[in-house]
C-alpha positions in Angstrom: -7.6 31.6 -19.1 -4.9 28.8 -19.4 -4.9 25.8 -16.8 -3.4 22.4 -16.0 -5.7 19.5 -16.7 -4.6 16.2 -15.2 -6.4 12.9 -16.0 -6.5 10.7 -12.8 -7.3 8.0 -10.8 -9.0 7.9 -6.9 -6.3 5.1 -5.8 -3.1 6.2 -7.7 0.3 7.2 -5.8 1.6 8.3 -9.0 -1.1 10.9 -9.4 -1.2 11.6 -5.5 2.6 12.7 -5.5 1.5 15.2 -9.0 -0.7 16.8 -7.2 0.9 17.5 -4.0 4.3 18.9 -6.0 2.0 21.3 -7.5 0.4 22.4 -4.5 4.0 22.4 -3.1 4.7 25.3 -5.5 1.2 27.0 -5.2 0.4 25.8 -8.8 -3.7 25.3 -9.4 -4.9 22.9 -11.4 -7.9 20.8 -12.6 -8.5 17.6 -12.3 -10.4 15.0 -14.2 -11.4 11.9 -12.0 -11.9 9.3 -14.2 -12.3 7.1 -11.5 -16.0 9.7 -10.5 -16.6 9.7 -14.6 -15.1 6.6 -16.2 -16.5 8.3 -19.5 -13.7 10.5 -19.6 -11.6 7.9 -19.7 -12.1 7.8 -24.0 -11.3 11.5 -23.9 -7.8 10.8 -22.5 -7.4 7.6 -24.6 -8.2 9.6 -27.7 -5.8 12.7 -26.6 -3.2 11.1 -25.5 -2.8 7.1 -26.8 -2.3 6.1 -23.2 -4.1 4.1 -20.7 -2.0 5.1 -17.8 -2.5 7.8 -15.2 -1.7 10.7 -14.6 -2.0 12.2 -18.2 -0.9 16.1 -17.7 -1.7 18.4 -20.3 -0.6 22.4 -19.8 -3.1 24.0 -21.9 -3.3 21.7 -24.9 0.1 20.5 -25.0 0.1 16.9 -23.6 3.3 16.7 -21.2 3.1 12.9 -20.4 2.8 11.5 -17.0 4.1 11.7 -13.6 7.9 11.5 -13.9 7.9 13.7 -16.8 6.3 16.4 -15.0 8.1 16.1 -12.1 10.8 16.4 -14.3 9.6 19.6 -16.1 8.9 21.2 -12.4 12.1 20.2 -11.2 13.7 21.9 -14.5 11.7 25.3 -13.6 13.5 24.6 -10.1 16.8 24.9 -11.4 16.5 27.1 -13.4 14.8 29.9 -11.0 17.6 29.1 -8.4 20.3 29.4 -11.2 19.3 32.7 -12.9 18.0 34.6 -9.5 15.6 36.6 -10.9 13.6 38.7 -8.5 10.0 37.5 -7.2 10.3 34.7 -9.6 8.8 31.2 -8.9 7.6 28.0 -9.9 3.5 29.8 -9.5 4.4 33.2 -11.3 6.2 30.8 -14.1 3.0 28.9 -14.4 1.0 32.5 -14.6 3.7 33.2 -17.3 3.8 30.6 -19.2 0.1 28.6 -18.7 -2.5 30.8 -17.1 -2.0 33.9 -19.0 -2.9 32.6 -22.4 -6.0 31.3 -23.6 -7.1 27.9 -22.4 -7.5 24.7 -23.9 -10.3 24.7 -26.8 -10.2 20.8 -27.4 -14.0 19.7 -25.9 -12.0 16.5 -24.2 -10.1 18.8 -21.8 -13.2 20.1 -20.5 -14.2 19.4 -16.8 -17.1 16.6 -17.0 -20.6 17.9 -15.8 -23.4 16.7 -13.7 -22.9 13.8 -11.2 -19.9 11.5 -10.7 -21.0 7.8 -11.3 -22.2 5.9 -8.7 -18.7 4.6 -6.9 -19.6 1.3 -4.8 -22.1 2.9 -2.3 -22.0 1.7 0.8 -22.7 2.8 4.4 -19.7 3.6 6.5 -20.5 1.5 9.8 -19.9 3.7 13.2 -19.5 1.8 16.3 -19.8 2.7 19.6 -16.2 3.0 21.3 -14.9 1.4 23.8 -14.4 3.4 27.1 -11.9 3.1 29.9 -11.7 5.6 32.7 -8.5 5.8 34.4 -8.3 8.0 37.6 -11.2 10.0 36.2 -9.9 10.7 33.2 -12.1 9.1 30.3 -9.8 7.4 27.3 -10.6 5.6 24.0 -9.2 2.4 22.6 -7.2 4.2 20.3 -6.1 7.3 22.8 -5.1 4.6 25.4 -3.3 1.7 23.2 -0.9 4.7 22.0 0.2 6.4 25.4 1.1 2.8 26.3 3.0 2.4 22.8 4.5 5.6 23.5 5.3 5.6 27.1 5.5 2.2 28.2 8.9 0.9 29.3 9.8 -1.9 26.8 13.4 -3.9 26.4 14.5 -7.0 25.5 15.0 -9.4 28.5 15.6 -13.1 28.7 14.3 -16.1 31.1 15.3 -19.3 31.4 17.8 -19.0 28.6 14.9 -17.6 25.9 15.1 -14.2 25.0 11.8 -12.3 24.5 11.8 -9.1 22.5 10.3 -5.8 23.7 9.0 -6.6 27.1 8.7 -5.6 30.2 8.8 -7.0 33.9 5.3 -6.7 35.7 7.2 -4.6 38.8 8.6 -2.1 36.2 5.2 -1.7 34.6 3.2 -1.0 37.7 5.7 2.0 38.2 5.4 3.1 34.6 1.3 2.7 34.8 1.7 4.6 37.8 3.7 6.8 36.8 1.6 7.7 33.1 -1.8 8.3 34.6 -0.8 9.7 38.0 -2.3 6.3 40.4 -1.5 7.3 43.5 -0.7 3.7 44.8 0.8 1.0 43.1 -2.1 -1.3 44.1 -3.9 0.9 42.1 -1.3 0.7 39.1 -1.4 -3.4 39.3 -5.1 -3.4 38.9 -5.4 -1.2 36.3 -2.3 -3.1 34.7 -5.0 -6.5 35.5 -7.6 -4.9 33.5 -5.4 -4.3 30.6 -4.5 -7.9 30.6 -7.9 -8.5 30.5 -9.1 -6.4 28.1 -5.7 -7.8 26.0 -3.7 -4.8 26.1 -1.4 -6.5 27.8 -0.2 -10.3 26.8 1.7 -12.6 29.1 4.9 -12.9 27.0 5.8 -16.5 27.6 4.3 -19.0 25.3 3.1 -21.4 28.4 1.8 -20.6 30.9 -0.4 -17.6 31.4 0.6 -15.5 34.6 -2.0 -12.9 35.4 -0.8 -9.0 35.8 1.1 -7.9 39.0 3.8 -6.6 40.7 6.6 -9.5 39.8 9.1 -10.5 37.9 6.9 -12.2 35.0 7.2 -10.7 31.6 4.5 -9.0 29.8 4.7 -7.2 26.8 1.6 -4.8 24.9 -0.3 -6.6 22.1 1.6 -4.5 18.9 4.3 -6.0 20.0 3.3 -9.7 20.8 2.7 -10.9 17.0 5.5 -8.5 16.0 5.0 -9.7 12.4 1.4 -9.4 12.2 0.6 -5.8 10.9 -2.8 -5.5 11.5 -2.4 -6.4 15.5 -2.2 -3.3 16.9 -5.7 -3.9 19.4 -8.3 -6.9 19.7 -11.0 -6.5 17.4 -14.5 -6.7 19.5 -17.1 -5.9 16.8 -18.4 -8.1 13.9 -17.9 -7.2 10.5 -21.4 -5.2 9.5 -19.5 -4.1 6.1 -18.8 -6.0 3.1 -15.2 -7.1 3.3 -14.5 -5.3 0.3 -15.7 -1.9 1.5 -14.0 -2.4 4.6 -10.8 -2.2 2.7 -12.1 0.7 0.3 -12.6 2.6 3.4 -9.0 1.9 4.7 -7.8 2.7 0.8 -9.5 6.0 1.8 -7.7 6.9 4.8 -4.4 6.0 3.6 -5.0 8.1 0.6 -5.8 10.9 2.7 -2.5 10.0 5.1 -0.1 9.9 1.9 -1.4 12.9 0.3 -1.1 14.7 3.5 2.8 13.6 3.6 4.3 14.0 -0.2 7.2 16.6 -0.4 7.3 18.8 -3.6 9.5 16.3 -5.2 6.6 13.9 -4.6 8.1 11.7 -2.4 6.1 10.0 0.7 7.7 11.0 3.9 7.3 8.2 6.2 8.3 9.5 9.3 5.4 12.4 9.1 2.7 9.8 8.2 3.6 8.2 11.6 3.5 11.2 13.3 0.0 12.0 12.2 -3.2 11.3 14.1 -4.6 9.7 11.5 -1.8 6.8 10.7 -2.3 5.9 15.2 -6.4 5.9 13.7 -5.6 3.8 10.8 -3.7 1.5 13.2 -6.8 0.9 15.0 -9.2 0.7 12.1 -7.2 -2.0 10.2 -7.4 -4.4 12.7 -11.0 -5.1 11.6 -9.2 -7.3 9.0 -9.2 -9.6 12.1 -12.6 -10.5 11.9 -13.2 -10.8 8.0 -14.0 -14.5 6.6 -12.6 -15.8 4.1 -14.5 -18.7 3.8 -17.1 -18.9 1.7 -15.7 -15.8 -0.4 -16.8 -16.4 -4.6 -14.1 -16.6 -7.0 -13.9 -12.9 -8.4 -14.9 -12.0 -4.9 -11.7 -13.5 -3.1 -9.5 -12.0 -6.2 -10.5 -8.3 -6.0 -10.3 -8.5 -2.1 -6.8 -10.3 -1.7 -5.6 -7.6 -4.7 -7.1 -4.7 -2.8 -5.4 -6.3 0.8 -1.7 -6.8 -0.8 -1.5 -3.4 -2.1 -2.9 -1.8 1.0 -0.7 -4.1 3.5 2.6 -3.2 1.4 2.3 0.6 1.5 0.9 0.1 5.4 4.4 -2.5 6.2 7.0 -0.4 4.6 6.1 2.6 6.9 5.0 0.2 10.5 8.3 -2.5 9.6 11.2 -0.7 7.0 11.6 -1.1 3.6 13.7 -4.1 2.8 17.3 -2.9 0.3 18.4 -6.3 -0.6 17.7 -9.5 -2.1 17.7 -11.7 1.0 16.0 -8.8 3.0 13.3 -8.7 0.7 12.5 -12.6 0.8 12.1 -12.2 4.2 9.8 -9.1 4.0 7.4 -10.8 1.7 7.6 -14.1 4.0 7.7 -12.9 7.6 5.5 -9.5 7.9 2.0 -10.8 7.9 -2.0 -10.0 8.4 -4.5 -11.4 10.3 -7.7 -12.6 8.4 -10.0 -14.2 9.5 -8.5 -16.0 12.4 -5.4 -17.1 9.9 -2.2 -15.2 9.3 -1.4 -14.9 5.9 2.1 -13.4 4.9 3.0 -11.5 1.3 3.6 -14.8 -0.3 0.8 -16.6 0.7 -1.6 -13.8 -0.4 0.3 -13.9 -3.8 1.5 -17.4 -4.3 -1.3 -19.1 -1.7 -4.1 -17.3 -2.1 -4.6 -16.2 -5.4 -1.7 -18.5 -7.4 -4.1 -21.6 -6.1 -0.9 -22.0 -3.9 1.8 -22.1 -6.2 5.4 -22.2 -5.8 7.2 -18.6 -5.3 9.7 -18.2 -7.6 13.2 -19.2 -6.3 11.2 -21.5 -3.6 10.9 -24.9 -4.1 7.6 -25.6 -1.7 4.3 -24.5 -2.3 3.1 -22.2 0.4 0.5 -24.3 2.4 1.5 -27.4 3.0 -0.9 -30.6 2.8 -2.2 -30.1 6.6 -2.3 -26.5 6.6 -6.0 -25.2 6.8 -5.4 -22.1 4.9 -5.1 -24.6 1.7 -8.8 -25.0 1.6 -8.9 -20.9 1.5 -7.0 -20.8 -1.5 -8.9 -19.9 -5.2 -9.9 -22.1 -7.2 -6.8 -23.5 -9.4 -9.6 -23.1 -12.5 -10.0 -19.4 -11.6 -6.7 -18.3 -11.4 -5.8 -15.3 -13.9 -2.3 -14.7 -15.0 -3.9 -10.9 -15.0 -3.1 -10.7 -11.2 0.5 -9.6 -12.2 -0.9 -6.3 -13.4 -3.2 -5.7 -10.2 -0.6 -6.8 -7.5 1.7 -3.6 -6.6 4.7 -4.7 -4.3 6.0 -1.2 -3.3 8.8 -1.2 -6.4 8.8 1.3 -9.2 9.0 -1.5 -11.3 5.3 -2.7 -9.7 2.0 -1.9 -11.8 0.2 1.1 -10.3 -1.9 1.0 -7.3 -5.5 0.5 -8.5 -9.0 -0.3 -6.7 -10.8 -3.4 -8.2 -14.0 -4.2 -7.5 -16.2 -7.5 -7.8 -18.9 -6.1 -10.3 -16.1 -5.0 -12.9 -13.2 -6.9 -12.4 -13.0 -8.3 -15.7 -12.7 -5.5 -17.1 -10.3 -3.7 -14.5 -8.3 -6.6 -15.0 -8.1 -5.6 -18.9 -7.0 -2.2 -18.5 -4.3 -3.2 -15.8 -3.2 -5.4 -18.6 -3.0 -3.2 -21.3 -1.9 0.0 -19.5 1.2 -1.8 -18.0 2.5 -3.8 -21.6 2.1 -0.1 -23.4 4.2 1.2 -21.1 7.8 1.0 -22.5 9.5 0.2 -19.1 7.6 -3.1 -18.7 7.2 -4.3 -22.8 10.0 -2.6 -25.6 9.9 -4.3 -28.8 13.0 -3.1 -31.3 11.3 -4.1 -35.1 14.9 -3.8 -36.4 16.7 -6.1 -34.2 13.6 -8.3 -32.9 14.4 -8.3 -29.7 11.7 -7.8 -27.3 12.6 -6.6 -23.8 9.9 -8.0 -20.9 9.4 -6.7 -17.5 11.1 -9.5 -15.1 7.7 -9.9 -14.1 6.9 -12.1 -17.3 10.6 -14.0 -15.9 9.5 -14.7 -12.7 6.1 -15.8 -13.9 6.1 -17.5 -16.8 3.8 -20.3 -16.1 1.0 -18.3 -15.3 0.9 -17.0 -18.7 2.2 -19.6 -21.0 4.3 -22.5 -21.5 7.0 -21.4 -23.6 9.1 -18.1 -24.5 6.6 -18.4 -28.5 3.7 -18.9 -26.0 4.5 -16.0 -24.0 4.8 -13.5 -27.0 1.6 -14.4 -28.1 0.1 -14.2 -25.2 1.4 -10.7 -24.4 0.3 -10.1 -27.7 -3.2 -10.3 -26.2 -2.5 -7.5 -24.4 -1.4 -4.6 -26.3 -3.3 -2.4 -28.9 -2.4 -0.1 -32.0 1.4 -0.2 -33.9 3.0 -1.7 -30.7 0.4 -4.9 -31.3 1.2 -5.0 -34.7 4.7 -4.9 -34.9 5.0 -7.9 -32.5 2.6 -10.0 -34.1 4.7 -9.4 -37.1 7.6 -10.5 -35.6 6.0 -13.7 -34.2 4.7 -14.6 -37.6 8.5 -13.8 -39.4 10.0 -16.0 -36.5 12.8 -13.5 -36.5 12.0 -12.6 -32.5 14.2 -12.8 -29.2 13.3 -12.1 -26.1 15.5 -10.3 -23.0 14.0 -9.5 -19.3 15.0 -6.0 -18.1 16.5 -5.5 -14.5 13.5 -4.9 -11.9 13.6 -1.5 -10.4 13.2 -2.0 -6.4 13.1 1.2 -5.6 10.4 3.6 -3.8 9.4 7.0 -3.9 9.7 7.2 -0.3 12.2 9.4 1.9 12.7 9.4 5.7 12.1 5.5 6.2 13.7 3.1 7.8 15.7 -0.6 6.7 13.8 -3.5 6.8 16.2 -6.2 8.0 15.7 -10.2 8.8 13.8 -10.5 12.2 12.9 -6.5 11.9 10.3 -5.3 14.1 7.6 -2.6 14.4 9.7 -1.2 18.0 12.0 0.4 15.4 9.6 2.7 14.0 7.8 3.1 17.2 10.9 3.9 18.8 11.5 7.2 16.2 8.2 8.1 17.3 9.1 7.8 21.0 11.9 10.0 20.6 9.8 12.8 18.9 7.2 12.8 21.6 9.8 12.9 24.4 
């Protein structure tokens, strides 16, 4: 019996929106983690010339990767809607076409055996929660922090001639708290509304002073909405961190998979507004804020790289669904340097991840300081300027199509992971084309922006890039180096997403938009 084979990775979006356009259409397949057994990994290499995932094959016949199956499906959609026939579908097409005849023969399209390799183990820590009774009614951090989110009156008022964003006057909220869980007084409602202060649910919104909770005219705000920038703010993280800081992210990279395979449409776009909608994004919002309490300090070299990679990729996909996705030039500079994470008691923006962190704070392209300044304590956070690696590029995925693929890297084999990155990105056409009969070499705009990192000079570069590629594609540059006869063009960056139902990220956007969508829903 014919199948579908994909190749694929734990940690890939590309693979994650194959799989759920099949299962859009009811079309099974099999898959072949090569994340579980990295052995198979030579199988695809060998079948198919390619380091990148998703490989697809139908049967034997190797259709490519993501977009050109998406492609194919999408031409099977057409086609079924343009020639009517009866009871036909994408699935009976598939039984047609695919299932019906024999299946694949080739050894290296078999399903691997015995057990997955041993990914990382590590115990998932389980806390005791928090628990607040109001009016007899028993509520978690989580269950509570979202009715107030959701139900809370919130505006934008000013005092004194200083506006404050998404706040609330004391008076209205001891209606509101009496009004959501039923108080009967609103004594009652201003103590609970105390307690919530206290347990920093609720911030005094000036920045002196430090008015406690009551029925009055001060202005209070909830804590999303205090550090508006600050993704990872949703609650005030009590517990210490019993994980590694790495698996504390692996764990999050697992529950965002699960919350992005759950919300991909058959054309395998992520639907934002369903992922904020589902129970598990309002768990993620909680479980993220461990970040708080991670330390940086003290972090090794190959340590701090893998876990800054694995937090940037993470916090991108997490910001364009909590703030927008930013459409233009200047909108994007300020995505990247105003929407933040806490860590470790510092807040660390995009570019200081990128540029600060792991750039051994270098200047941003386009910028003309370095992110941390002389007196800035996060300076002393930064790597190592002797440990940077111009490899990064390949690992860091900014939400773009034009971004390398979302991978997980670890601290035991980042060397390596770093490699493939590398290689699996400059094979791709899109990001490295070299025309033998011209000598023109088109580069990603990432090697542009860049350039330092990886060499001195244009020659430098080429070389360099060189490094990276395998095969024809390695030779035919290396022959153009050596004939001098080489020139080199940067394509156009594609800033596009495969999102659908988000919302605009604009300068001095804030996380009440989104919430506000999701208001509206529940009411």
């Amino acid at each position: 019996m014919g199948r579908i084979t994909i190749f694929s990775i734990e940690e890939c979006s590309f693979c994650r929106r194959l799989k759920a356009a099949l299962t859009a259409r009811s079309i099974p397949y099999t898959d072949i983690n090569i994340s579980h057994y990295p052995q198979k990994r030579a199988d695809m290499l060998s079948l198919t010339d390619r380091l990148t995932v998703p490989q697809v094959f139908f049967n034997e016949e190797h259709v490519g990767g993501a977009e050109e199956t998406l492609e194919l499906l999408k031409k099977w959609d057409e086609e079924i809607a343009r020639d009517g026939k009866p009871n036909e579908t994408p699935y009976t097409r598939y039984v047609d076409q695919i299932e019906s005849v024999a299946g694949p023969y080739d050894t290296r399209l078999a399903p691997p055996t015995g057990p997955p390799a041993i990914q990382n183990m590590h115990l998932t820590i389980t806390r005791p929660k928090e628990i607040i009774e109001i009016n007899g009614k028993h509520y978690t951090t989580l269950q509570l922090m979202k009715e107030l989110v959701l139900k809370m009156p919130r505006e934008d008022l000013s005092s004194w001639g200083v506006v404050y964003y998404d706040v609330f006057r004391g008076t209205d909220a001891v209606t509101a708290l009496r009004d959501i869980f039923q108080l009967n007084t609103r004594e009652e409602a201003t103590q609970l509304g105390m307690k919530l202060q206290r347990k920093e649910y609720i911030k005094h919104a000036a920045s002196k002073g430090d008015h406690t909770f009551g029925d009055n005219r001060f202005l209070f705000r909830l804590r999303p909405f205090h550090t508006p920038n600050v993704l990872n703010s949703f609650c005030a993280w009590k517990h210490p961190v019993e994980n590694e800081p790495i698996n504390v992210l692996f764990d999050l990279n697992k529950l965002w998979g699960k919350l992005e395979a759950r919300h991909v449409n058959k054309e395998g776009l992520v639907d934002h507004t369903a992922i904020r909608r589902d129970d598990y994004y309002w768990k993620f919002e909680e479980d993220v804020c461990e970040v708080q309490n991670i330390e940086l300090k003290g972090m090794g070299g190959k340590t701090k790289i893998a876990f800054v990679l694995n937090l940037y990729n993470l916090m991108i996909r997490y910001g364009f669904i909590k703030m927008g996705i930013p459409a233009t030039d200047r909108n994007r500079h300020a995505f990247f340097e105003q929407v933040s994470v806490l860590v470790g008691g510092h807040v660390f923006s995009f570019n200081d991840l990128e540029h600060g962190m792991l750039r051994a704070n270098a200047r941003p392209p386009y910028r003309i300081a370095r992110p941390f300044s002389v007196m800035d304590e996060r300076r002393h956070l930064a790597l190592d300027p002797s440990l940077v690696d111009c490899r990064i590029h390949f690992g860091l995925n900014c939400g773009a199509k034009s971004c390398p693929p979302v991978k997980k890297y670890t601290v035991e084999a980042l060397d390596e992971e770093l490699r493939l990155a590398a290689m699996a990105f400059c094979e791709q056409e899109e990001n490295v084309s070299i025309d033998d009969s011209s000598g023109v070499v088109r580069l990603s705009k990432i090697f542009y922006w860049y350039m330092s990192d990886f060499a001195s000079s244009k020659d430098e570069l080429l070389s360099k890039i060189s490094t990276f590629l395998r095969g024809d594609k390695k030779a035919t540059l290396d022959n153009l180096i050596q004939n001098g006869r080489v020139s080199v063009e940067f394509m156009q960056y594609d800033w596009s997403t495969n999102d659908c139902n988000t919302i605009v990220f604009e300068k001095g956007s804030r996380p009440s938009k989104a919430y506000e969508i999701d208001r509206a829903y529940v009411a």
